[in-house]
C-alpha positions in Angstrom: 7.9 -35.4 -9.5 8.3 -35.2 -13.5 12.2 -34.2 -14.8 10.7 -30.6 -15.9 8.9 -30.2 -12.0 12.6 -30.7 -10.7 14.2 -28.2 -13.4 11.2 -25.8 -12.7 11.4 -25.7 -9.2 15.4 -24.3 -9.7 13.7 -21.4 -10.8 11.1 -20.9 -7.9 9.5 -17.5 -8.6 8.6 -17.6 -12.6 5.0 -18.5 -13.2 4.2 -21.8 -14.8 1.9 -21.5 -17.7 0.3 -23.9 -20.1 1.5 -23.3 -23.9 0.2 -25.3 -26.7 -0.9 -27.5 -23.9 3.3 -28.3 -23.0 4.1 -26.9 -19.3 6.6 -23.7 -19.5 8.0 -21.4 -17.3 7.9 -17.7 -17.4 9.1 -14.6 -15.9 7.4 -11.3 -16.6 5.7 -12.5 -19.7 9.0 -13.9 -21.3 8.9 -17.4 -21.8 12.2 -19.2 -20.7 12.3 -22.8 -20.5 9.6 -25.6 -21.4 8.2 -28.6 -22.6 7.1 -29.0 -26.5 6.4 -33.0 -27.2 9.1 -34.9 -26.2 11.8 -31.8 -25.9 13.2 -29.7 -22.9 13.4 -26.0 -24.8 15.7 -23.4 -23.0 15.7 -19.7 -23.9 19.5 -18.7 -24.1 21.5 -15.4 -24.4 23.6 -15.2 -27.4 27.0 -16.2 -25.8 25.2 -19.5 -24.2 23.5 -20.2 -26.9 26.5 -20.4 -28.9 28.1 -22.3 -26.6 24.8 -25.0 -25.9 24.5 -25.5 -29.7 28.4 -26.4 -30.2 28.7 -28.1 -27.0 26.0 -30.8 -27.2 25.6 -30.6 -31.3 22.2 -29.1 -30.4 20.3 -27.5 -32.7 17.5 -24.3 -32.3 14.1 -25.1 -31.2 11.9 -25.0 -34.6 8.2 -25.4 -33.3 7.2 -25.6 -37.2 9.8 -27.0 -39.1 11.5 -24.4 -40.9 10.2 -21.7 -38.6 13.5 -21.5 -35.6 13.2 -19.8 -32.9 16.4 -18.0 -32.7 16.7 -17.8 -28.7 15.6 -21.6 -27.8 17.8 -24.7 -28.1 16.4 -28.6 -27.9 17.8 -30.3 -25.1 19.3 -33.0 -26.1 17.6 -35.9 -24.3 20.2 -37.3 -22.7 21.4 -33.9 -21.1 17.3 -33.1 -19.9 18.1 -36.3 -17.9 22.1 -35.3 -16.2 22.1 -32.9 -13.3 24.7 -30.7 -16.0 21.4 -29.5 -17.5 20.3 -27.7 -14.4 23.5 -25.0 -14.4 21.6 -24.6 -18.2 18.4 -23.7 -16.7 20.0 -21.0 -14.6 21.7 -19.5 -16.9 18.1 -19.4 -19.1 16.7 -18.2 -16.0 19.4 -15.1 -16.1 18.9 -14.1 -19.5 15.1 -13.9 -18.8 15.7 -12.1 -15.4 17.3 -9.2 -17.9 14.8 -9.5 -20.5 12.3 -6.3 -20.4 8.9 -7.3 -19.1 6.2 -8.0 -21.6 3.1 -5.4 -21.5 0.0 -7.7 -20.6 -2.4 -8.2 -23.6 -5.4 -5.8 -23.1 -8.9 -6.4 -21.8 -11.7 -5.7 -24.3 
């Protein structure tokens, strides 16, 4: 079982999707933790996010470069590897547990 199999499997009832062919893991439509190239991404509230990106000298999760996405930090690689990063992915899990639900795109 891969690192991001273990991680995912903390978070047993979100839906694992394929985006930009990297695994994720999402809960009601809101996209919380995955994999993009050789980064862990984590979607953090405000106060943990904070707290991640002073913590570990982290810095946000920029998919194009110049283009951050304000809510997800890189996991250093180091921590994706330490059993610290899994009280991470819980507390992305809760912030996306208290996220509204995305509406589903609609069928033409």
């Amino acid at each position: 079982m891969s690192r991001f199999d273990e991680l995912a499997s903390l978070a047993g009832h979100a839906d694992r999707k394929q985006m930009f062919g990297y695994p994720t893991c999402v809960l009601n439509g809101n996209m919380f933790m995955g994999l993009h190239e050789d980064s862990l991404i984590l979607r953090l509230a405000g106060v943990d996010r904070a707290e991640f990106l002073s913590r570990y000298d982290a810095a946000l999760f920029e998919p194009m470069p110049g283009r951050p996405m304000k809510e997800y930090v890189v996991v250093p690689p180091a921590l994706a590897g330490d059993d610290e990063v899994d009280d991470w992915v819980r507390r992305s899990l809760a912030y996306a547990e208290q996220l509204p639900p995305k509406k589903g795109k609609k069928q033409t």
